[in-house]
PDB file of N, CA, C and O in Angstrom:
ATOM      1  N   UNK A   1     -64.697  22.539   5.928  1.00  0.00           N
ATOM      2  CA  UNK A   1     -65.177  22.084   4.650  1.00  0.00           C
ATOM      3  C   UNK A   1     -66.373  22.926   4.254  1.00  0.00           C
ATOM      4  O   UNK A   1     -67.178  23.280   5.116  1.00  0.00           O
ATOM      5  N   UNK A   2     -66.491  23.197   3.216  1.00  0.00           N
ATOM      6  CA  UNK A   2     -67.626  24.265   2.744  1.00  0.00           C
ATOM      7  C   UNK A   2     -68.726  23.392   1.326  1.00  0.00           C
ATOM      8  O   UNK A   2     -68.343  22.713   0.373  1.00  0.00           O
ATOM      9  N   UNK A   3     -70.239  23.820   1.772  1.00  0.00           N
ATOM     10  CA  UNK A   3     -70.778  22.926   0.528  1.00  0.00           C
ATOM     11  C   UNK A   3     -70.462  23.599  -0.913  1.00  0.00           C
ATOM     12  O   UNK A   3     -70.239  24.799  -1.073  1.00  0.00           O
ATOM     13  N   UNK A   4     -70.482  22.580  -1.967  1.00  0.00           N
ATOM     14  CA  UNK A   4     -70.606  23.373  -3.146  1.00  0.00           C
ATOM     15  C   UNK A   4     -71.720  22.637  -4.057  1.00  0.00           C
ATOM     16  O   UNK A   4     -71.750  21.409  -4.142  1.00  0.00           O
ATOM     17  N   UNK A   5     -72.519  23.371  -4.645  1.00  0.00           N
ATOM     18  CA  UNK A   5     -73.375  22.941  -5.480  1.00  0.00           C
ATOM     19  C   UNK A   5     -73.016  22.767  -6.804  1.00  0.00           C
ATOM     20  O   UNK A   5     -72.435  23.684  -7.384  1.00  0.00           O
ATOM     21  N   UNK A   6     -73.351  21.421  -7.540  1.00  0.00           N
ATOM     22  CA  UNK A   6     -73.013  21.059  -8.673  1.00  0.00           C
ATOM     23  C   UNK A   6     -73.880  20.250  -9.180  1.00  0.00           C
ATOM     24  O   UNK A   6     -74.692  19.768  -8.391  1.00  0.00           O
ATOM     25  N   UNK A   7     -73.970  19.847 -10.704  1.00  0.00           N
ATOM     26  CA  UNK A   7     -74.469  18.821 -11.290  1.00  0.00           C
ATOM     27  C   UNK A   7     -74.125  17.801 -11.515  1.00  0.00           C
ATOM     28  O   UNK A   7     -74.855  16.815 -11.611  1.00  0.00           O
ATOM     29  N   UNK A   8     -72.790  17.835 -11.662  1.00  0.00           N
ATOM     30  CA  UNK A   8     -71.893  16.660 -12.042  1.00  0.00           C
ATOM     31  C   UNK A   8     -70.825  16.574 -11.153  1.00  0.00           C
ATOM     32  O   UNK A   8     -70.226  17.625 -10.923  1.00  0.00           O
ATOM     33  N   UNK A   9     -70.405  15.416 -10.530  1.00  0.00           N
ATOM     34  CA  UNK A   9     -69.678  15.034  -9.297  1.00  0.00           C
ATOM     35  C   UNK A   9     -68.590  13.589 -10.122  1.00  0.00           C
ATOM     36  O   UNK A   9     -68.781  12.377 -10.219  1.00  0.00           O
ATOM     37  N   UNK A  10     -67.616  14.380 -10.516  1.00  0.00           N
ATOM     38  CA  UNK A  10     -66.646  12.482 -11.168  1.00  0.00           C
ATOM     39  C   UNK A  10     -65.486  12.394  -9.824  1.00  0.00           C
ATOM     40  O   UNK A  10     -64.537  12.932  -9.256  1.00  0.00           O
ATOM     41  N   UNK A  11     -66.113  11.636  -9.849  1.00  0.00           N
ATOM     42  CA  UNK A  11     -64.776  10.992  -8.558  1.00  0.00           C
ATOM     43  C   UNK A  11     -63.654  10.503  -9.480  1.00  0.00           C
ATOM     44  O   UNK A  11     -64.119  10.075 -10.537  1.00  0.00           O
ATOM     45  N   UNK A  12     -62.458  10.442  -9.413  1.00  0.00           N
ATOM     46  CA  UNK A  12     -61.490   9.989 -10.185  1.00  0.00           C
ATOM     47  C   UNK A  12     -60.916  10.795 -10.904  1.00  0.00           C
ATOM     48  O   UNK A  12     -61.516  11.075 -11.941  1.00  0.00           O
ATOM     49  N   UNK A  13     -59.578  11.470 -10.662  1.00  0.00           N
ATOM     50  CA  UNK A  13     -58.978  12.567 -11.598  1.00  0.00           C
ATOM     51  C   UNK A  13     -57.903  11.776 -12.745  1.00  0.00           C
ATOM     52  O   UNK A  13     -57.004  12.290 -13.411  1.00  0.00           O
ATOM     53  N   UNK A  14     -58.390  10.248 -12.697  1.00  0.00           N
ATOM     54  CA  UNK A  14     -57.354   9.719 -13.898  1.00  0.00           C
ATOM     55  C   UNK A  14     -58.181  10.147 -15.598  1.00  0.00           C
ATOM     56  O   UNK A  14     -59.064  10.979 -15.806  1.00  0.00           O
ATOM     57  N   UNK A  15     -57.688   9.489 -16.302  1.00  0.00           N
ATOM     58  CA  UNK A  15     -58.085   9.635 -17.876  1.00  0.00           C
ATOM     59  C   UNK A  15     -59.458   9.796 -18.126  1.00  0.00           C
ATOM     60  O   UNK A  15     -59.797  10.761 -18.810  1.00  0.00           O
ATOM     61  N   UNK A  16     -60.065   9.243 -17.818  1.00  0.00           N
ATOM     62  CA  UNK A  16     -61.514   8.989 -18.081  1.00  0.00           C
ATOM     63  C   UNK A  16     -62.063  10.268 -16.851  1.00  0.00           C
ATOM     64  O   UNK A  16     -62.832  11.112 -17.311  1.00  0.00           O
ATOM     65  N   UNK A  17     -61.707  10.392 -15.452  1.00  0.00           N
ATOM     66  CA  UNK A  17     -62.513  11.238 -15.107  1.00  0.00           C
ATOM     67  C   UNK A  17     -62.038  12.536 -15.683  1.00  0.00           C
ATOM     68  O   UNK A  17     -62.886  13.411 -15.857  1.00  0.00           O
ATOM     69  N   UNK A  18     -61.030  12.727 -15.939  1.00  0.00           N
ATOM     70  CA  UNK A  18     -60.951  14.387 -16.621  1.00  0.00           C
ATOM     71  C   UNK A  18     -61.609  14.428 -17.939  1.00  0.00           C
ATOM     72  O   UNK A  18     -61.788  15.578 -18.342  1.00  0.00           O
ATOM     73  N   UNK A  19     -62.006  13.520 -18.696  1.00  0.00           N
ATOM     74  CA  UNK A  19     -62.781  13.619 -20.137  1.00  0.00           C
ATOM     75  C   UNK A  19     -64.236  13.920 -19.376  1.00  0.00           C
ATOM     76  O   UNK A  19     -64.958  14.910 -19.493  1.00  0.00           O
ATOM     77  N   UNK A  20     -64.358  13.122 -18.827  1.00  0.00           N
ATOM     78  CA  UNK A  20     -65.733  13.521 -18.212  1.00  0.00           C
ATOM     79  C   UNK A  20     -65.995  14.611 -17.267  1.00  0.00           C
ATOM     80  O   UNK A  20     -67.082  15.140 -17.035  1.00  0.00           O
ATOM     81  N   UNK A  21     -65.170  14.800 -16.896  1.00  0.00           N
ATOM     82  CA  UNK A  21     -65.329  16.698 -16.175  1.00  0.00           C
ATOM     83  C   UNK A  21     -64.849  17.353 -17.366  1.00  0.00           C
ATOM     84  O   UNK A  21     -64.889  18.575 -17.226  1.00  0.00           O
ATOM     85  N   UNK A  22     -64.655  17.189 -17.862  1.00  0.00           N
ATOM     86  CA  UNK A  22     -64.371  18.588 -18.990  1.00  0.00           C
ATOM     87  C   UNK A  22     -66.007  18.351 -20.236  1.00  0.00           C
ATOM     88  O   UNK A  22     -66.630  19.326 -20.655  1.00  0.00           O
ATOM     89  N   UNK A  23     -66.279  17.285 -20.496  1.00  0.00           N
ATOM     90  CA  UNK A  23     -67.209  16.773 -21.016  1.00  0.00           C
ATOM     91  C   UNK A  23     -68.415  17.588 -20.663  1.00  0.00           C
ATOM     92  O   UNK A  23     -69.217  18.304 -21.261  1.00  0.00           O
ATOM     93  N   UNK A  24     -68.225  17.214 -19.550  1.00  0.00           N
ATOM     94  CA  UNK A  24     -69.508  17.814 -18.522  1.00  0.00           C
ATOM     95  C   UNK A  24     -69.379  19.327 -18.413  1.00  0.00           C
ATOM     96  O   UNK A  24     -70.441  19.887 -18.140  1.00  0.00           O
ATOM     97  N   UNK A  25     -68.675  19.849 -18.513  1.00  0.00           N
ATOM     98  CA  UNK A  25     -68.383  21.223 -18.641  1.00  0.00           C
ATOM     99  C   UNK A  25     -68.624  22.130 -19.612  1.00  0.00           C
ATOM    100  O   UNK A  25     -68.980  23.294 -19.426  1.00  0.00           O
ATOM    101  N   UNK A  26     -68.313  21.276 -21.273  1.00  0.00           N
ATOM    102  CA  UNK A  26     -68.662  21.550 -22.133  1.00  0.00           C
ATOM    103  C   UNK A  26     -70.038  21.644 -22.665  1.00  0.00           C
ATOM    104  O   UNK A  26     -70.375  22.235 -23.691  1.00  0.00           O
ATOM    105  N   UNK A  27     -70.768  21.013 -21.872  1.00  0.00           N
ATOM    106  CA  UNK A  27     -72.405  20.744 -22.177  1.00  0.00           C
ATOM    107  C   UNK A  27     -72.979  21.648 -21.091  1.00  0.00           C
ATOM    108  O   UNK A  27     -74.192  21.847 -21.165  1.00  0.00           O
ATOM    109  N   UNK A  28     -72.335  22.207 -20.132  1.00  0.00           N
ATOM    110  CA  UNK A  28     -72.867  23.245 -19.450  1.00  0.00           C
ATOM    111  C   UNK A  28     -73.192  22.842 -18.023  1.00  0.00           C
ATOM    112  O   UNK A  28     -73.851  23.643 -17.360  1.00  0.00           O
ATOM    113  N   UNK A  29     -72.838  21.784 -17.510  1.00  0.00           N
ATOM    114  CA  UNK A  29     -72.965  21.733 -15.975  1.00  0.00           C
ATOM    115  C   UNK A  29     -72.020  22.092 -15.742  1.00  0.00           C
ATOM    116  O   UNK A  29     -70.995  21.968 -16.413  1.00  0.00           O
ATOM    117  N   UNK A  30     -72.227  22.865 -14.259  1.00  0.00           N
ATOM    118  CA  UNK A  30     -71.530  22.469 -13.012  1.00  0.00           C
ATOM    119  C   UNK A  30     -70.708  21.321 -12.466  1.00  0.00           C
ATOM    120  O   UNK A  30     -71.284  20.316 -12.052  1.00  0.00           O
ATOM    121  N   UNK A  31     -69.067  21.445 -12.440  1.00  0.00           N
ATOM    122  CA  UNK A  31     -68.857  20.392 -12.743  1.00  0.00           C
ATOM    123  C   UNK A  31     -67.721  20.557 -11.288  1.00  0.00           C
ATOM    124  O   UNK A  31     -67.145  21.587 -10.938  1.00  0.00           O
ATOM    125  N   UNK A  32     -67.663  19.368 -10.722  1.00  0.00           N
ATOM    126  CA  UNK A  32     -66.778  19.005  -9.481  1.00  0.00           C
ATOM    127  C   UNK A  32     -65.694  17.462  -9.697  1.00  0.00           C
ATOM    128  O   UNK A  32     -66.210  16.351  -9.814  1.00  0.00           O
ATOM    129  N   UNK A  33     -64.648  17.611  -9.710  1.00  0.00           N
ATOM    130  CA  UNK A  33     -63.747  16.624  -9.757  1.00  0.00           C
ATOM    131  C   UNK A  33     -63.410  16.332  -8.818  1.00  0.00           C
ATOM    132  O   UNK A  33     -63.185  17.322  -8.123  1.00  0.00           O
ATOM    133  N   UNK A  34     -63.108  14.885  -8.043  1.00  0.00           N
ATOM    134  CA  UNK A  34     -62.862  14.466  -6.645  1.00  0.00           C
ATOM    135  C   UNK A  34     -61.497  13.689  -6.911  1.00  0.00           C
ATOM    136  O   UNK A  34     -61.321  12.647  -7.543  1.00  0.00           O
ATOM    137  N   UNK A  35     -60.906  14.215  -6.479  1.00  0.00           N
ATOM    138  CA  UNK A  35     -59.537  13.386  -6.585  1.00  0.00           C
ATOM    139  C   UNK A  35     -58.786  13.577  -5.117  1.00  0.00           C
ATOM    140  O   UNK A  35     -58.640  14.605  -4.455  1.00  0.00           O
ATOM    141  N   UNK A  36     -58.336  12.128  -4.828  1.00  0.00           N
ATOM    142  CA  UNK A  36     -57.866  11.939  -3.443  1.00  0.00           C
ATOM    143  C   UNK A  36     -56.244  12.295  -3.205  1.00  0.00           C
ATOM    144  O   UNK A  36     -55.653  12.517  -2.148  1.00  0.00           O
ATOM    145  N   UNK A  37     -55.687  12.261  -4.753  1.00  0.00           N
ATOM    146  CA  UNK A  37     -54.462  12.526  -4.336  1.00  0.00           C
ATOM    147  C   UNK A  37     -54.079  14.277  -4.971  1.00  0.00           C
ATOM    148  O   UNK A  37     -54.521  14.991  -5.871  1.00  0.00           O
ATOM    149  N   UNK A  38     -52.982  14.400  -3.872  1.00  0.00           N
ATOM    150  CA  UNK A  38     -52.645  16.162  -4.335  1.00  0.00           C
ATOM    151  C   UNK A  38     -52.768  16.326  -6.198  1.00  0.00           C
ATOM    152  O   UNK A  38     -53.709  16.838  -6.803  1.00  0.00           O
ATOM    153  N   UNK A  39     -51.760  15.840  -6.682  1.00  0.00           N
ATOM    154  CA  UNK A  39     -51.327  16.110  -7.634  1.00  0.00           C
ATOM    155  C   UNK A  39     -52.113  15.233  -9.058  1.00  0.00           C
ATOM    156  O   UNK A  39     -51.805  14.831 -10.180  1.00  0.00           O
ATOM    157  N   UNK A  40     -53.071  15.265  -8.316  1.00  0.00           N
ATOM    158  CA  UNK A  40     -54.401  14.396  -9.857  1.00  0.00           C
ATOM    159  C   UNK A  40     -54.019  13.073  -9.797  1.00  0.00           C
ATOM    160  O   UNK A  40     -52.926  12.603  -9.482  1.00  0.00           O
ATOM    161  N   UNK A  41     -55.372  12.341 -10.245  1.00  0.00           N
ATOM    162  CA  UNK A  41     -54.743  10.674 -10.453  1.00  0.00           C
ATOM    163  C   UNK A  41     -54.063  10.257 -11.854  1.00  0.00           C
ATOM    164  O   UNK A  41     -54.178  10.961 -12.858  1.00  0.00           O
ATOM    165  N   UNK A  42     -53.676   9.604 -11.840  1.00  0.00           N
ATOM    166  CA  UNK A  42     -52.655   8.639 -12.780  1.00  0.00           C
ATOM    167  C   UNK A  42     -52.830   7.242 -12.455  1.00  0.00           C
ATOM    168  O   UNK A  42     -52.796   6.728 -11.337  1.00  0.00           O
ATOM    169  N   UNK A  43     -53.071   6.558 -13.863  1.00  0.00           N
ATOM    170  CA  UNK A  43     -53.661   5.363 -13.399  1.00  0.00           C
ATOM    171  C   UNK A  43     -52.681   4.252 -13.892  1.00  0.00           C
ATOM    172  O   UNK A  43     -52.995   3.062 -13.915  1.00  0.00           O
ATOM    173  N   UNK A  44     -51.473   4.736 -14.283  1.00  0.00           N
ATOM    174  CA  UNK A  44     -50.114   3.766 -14.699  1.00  0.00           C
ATOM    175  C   UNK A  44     -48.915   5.115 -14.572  1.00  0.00           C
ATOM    176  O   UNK A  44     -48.975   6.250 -15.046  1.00  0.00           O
ATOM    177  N   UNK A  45     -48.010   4.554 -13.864  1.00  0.00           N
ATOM    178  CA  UNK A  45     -46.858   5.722 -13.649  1.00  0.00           C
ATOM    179  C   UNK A  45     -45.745   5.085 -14.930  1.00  0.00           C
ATOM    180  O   UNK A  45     -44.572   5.454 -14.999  1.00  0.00           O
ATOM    181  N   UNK A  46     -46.192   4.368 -15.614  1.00  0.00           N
ATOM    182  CA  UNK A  46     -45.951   3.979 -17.209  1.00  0.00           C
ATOM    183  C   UNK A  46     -46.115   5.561 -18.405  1.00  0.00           C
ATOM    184  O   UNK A  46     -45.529   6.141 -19.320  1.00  0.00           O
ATOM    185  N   UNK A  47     -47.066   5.609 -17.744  1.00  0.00           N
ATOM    186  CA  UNK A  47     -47.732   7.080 -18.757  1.00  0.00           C
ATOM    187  C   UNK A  47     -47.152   8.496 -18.297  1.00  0.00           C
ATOM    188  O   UNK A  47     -47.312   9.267 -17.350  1.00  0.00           O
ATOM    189  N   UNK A  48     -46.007   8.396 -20.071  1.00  0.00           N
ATOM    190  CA  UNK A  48     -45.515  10.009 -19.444  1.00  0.00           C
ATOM    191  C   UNK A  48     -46.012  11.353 -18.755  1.00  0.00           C
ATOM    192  O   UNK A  48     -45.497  12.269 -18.114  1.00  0.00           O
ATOM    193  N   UNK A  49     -47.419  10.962 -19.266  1.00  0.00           N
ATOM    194  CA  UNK A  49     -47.900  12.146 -18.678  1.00  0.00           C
ATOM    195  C   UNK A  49     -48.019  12.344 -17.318  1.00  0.00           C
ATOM    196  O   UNK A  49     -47.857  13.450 -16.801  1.00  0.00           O
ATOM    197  N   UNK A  50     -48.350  11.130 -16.579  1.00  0.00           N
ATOM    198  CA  UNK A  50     -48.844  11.286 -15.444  1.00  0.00           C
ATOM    199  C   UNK A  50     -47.480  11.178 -14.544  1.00  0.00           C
ATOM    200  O   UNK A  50     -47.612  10.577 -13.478  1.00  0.00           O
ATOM    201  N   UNK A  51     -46.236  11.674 -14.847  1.00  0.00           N
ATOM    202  CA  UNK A  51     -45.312  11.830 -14.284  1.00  0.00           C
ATOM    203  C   UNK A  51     -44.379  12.810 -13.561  1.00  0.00           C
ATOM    204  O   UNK A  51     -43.534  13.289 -14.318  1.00  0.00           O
ATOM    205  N   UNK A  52     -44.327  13.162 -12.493  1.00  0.00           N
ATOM    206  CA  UNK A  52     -44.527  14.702 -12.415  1.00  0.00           C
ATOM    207  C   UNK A  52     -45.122  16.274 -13.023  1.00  0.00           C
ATOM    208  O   UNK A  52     -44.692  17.259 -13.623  1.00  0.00           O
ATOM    209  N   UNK A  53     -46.626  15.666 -12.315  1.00  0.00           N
ATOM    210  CA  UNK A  53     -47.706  15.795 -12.392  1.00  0.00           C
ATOM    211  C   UNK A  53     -47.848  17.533 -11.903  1.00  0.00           C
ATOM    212  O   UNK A  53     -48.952  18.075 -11.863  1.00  0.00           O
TER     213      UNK A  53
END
């Protein structure tokens, strides 16, 4: 595991954390997304999108 330095740390790669890592990106931090599963989170497998991912 290797450190990385950042400003902004969103745990959660569903809806809300990718607005907010990209958010955060756009305003100029350093930005780190934590997501536990391979293929990004999805927070209803209802939502086309998050369907083969």
């Amino acid at each position: 595991m290797r450190e990385v330095d950042v400003q902004l740390a969103v745990l959660g790669g569903g809806y809300a954390g990718y607005v907010a890592a990209i958010r955060g990106a756009q305003l100029g931090a350093a930005v780190a997304l934590i997501e536990e599963r391979e293929n990004g989170g999805c927070n209803s497998a209802e939502n086309d999108i998050c369907q083969d991912v």
